[in-house]
C-alpha positions as CSV (number, residue, x, y, z in Angstrom):
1,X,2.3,-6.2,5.8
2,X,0.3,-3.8,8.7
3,X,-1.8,-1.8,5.9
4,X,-3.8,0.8,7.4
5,X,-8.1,0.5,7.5
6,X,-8.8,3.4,5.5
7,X,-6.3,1.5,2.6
8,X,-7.5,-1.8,3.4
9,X,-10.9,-0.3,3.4
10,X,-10.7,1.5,-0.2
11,X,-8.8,-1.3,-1.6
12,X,-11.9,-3.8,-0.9
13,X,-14.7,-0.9,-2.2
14,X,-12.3,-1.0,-5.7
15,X,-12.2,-5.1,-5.6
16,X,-16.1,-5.1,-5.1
17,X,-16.6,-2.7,-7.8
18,X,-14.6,-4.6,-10.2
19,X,-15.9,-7.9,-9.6
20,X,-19.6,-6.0,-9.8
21,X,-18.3,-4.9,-13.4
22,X,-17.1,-8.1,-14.6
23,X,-20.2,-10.1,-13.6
24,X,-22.3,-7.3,-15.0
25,X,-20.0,-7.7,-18.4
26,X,-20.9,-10.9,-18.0
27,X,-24.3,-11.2,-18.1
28,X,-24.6,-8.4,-21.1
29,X,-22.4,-10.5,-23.1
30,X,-24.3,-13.5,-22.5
31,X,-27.9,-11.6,-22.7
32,X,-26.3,-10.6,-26.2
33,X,-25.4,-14.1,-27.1
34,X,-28.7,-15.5,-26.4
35,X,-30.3,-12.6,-28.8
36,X,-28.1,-13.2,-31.4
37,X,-28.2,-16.9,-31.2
38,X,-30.9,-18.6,-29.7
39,X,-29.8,-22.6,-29.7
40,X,-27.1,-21.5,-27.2
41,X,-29.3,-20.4,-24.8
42,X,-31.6,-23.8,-25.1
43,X,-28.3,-25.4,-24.9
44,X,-27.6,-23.7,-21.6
45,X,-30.6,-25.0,-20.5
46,X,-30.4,-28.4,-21.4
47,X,-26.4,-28.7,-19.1
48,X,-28.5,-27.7,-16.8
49,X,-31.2,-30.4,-17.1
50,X,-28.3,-33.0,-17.5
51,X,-26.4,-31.7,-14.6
52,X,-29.5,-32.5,-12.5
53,X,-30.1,-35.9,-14.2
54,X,-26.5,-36.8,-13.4
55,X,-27.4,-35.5,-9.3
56,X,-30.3,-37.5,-9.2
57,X,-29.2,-40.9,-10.4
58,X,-26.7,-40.1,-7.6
59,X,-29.3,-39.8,-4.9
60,X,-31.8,-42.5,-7.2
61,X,-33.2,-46.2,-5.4
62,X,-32.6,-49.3,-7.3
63,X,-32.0,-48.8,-11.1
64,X,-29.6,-49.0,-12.9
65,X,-27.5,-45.8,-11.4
66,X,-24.0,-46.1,-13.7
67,X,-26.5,-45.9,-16.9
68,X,-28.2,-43.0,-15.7
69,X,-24.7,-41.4,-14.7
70,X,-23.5,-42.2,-18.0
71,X,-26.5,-40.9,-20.4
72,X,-26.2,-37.5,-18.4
73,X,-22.2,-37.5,-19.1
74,X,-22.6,-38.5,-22.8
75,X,-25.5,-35.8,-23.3
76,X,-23.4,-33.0,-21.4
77,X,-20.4,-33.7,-23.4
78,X,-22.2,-33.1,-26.3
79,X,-24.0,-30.1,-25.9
80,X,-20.8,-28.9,-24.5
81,X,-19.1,-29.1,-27.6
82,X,-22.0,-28.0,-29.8
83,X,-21.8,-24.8,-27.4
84,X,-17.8,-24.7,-28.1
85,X,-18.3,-24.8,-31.7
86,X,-21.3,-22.4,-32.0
87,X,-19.6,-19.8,-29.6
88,X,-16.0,-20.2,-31.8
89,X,-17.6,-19.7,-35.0
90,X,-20.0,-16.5,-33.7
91,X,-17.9,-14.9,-31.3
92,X,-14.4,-13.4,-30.4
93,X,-11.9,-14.9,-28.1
94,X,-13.2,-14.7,-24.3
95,X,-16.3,-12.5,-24.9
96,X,-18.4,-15.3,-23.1
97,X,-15.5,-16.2,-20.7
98,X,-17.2,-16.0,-17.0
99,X,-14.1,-16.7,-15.0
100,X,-13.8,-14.7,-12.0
101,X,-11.9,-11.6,-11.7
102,X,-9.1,-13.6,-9.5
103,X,-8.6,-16.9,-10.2
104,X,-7.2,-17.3,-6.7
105,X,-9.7,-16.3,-4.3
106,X,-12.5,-15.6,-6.9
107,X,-12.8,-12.0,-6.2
108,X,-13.5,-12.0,-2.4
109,X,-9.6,-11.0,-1.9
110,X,-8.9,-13.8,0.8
111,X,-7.3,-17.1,0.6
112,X,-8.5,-18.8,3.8
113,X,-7.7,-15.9,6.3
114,X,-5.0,-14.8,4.0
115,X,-5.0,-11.4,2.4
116,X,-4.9,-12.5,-1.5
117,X,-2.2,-11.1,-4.0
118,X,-5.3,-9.3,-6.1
119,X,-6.2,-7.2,-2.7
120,X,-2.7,-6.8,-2.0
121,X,-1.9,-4.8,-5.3
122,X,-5.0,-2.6,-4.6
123,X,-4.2,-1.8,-1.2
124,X,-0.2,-1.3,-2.7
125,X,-2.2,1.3,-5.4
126,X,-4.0,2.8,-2.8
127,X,-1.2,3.7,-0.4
128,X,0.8,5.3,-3.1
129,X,-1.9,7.3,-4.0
130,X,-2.0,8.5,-0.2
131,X,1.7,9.4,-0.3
132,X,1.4,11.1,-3.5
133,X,-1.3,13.7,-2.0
134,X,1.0,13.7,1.2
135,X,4.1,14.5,-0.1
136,X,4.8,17.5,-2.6
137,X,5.1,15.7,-5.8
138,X,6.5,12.6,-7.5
139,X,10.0,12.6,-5.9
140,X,12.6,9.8,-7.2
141,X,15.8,9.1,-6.1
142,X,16.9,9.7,-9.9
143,X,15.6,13.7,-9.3
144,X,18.2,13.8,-7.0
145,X,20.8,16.5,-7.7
146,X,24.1,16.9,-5.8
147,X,25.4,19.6,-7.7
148,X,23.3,21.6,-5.5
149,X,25.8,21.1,-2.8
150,X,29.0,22.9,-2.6
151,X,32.2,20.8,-3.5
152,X,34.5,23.2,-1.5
153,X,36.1,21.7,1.5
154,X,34.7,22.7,4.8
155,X,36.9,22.4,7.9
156,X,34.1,22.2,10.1
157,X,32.9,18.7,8.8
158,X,35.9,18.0,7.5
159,X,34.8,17.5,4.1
160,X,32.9,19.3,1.5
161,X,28.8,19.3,1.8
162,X,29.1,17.5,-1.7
163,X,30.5,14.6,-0.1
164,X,28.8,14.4,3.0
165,X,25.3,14.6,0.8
166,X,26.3,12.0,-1.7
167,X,26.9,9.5,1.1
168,X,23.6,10.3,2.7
169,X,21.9,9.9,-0.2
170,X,23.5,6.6,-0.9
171,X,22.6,6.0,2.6
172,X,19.1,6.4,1.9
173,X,18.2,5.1,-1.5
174,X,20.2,1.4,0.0
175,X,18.0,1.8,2.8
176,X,14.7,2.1,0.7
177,X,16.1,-0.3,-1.8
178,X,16.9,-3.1,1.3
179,X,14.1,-2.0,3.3
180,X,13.0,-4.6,5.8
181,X,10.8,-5.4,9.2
182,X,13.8,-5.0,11.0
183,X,16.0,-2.0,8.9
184,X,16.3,0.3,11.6
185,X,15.8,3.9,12.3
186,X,17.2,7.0,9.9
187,X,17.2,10.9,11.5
188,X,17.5,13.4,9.2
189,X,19.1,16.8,10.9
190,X,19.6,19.8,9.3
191,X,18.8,23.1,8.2
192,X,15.8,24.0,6.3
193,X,15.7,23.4,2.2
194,X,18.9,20.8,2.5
195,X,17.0,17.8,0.8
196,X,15.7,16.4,3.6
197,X,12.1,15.9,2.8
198,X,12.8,15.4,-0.6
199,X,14.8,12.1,0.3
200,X,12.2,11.3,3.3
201,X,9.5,11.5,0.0
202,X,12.3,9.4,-1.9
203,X,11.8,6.5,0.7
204,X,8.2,6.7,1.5
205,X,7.7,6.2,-2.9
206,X,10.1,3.1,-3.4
207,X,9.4,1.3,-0.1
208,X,5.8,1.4,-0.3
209,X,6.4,0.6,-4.2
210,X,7.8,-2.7,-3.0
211,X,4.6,-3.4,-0.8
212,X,5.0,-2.3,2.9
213,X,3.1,-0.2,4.7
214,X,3.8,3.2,4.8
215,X,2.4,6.2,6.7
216,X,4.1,9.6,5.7
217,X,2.8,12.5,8.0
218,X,4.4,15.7,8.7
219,X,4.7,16.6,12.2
220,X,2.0,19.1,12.7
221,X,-0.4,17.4,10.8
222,X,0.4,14.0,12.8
223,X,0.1,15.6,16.8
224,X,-3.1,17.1,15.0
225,X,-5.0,13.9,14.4
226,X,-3.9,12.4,17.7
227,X,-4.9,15.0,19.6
228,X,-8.5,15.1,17.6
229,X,-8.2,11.2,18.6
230,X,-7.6,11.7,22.0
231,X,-9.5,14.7,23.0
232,X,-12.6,15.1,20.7
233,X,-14.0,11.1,21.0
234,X,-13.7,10.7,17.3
235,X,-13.6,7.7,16.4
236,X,-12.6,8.0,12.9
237,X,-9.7,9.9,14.0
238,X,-8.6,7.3,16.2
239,X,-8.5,4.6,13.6
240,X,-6.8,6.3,11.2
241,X,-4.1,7.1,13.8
242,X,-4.1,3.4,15.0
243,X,-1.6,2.9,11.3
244,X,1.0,5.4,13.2
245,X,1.7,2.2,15.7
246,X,0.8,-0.5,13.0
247,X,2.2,0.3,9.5
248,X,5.7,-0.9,8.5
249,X,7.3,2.2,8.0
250,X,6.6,5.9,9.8
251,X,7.9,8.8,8.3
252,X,7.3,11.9,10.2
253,X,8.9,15.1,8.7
254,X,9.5,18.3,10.1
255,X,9.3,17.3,13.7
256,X,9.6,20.8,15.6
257,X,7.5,22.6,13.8
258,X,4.6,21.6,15.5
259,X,3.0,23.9,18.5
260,X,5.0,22.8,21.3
261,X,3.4,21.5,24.8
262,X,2.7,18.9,26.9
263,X,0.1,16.7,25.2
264,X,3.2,16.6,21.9
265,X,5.9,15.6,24.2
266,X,3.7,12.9,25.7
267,X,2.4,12.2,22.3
268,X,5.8,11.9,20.8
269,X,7.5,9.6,23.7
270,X,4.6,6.9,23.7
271,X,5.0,6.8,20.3
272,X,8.8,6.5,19.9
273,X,8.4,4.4,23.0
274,X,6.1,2.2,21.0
275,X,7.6,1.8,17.8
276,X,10.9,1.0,19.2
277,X,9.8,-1.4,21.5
278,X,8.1,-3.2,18.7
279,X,11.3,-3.0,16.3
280,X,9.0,-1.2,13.8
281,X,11.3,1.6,11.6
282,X,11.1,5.0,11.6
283,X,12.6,7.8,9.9
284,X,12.2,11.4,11.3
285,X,13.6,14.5,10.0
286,X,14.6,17.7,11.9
287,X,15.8,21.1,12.6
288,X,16.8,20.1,16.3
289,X,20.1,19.0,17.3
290,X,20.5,17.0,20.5
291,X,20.2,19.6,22.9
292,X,17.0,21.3,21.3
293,X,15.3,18.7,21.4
294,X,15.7,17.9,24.8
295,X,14.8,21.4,25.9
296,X,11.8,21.2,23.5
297,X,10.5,17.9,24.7
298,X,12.1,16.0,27.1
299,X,15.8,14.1,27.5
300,X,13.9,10.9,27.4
301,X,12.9,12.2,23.8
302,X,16.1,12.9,22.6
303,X,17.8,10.1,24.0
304,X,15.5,8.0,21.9
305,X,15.8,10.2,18.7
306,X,19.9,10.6,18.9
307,X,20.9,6.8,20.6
308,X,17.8,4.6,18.7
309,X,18.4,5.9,15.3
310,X,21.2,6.5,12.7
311,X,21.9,10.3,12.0
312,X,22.6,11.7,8.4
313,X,23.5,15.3,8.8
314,X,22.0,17.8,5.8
315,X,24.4,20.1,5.4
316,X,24.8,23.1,2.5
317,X,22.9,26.0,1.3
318,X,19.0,26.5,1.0
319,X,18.3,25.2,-2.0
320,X,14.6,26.9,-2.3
321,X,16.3,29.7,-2.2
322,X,18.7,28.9,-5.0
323,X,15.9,27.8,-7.1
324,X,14.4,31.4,-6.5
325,X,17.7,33.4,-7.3
């Protein structure tokens, strides 16, 4: 799963600290031990002197090797359970324990070339933590409420918003829910303060939650950074918008209320272009139907946004300004 660098990067800076911590916990403990009981630290000393014994009878001309090996092994067993004993009877459970913070990988966070599950978590952690300063708040699919949504039938979609709001949010949590490499494109088009961010937020929360990539941005703030990328030579900025093309999922909310011009349709078409191409999911939400968004872009753009992606309409009243009544 495509994390971004700046994730990756934060999630390794947390791993390093913490196996910095536990080998500095470590060596208290043990400094500690030795204070309070000095035999175990001559005993720690003497493994050592048997462990090099046992090396050298390995390396050793002539002699009798096996009796060498074997007085090194009898000697080590037995200062190994004179260290057992003394550490049981002085000590709590695992306060001299010096495993490493991972068992797996030992607290570098890589199995072979493989990213390992301890780094995986972090980076998981640190993505949400990303999307919760992105997105308004802590939005659930359980916050969800359709009794915002009239239940009165409306000819003109031929059924009441009610309905058409509960299938697009059952629409969206099996999407989130399912979410795979290859699930496929949602648009979101509607009026302003229908849900549509809310559920956009809804998605971002429990796919990254199940450990893909995510990158939530909303529009203004994404044409922003790739035009700083572009334009200004800065390379920071063109890393961090090297996870639009690379993450799992891209949610890009509010598309069209960005400044409109050339370098955003551009912008826009190489990176539908890219994303679709690659069979990497999107979901975008809007205030443009069809026809606005070819007159604000381009008909390339909205042929990609209206025949490459499956449309839930939001349809109802403004519920900020409900809340506000």
């Amino acid at each position: 799963m495509a994390y971004s660098t700046e994730v990756v990067i934060r999630a390794r800076e947390r791993l390093a600290q913490a196996k910095a911590d536990r080998e500095s916990e470590n060596q208290r403990h043990l400094a500690d031990a030795y204070r309070r009981i000095p035999r175990l630290k001559q005993i720690d000393l003497e493994l050592r002197r048997t462990m090099a014994m046992a090396a050298q009878a390995v390396f050793a001309q002539g002699g009798d090797v096996q009796s060498a090996m074997e007085q090194a092994r009898n000697e080590n067993l037995t200062l190994q359970l004179e260290r057992r004993e003394l550490i049981a009877a002085n000590f709590e459970e695992g306060y001299l324990d010096d495993s490493p913070i991972c068992d797996r990988c030992g607290g570098s966070g890589y199995v072979g070339a493989a990213m390992c599950e301890c780094l995986t978590e972090l980076c998981r952690q640190e993505q949400k933590k990303e999307l919760t300063l992105l997105t308004a708040g802590k939005e659930t699919f359980s916050q969800f409420r359709l009794d915002y949504y009239s239940d009165t039938y409306d000819p003109k979609y031929g059924a009441s918003p009610r309905v058409i709001m509960e299938k697009n949010f059952k629409n969206c949590r099996s999407y989130a829910a399912t979410f795979a490499p290859d699930a496929g494109n949602l648009l979101f088009v509607g009026g302003t303060g229908l849900g549509k961010t809310f559920l956009s937020a809804c998605i971002a929360r429990t796919v990254a939650d199940r450990g893909y990539s995510v990158c939530y941005e909303t529009a203004s703030h994404l044409f922003s950074k790739l035009e700083r990328a572009k334009f200004n030579g800065d390379e920071d900025a063109r890393k961090e918008t090297e996870k639009y093309t690379a993450c799992d999922l891209l949610i890009i909310d509010d598309l069209g209320t960005e400044m409109p011009g050339q370098f955003v349709t551009a912008a826009l078409y190489s990176l539908l272009n890219d994303r679709l191409l690659a069979g990497k999911p999107m979901v975008i939400s809007t205030n443009l139907n069809v026809d606005e968004a070819g007159r604000r872009y381009s008909p390339q753009v909205a042929s990609r946004l209206h025949g490459s992606f499956t449309r839930l309409t939001f349809v109802g009243d403004d519920i900020r300004v409900m809340k506000n009544r």
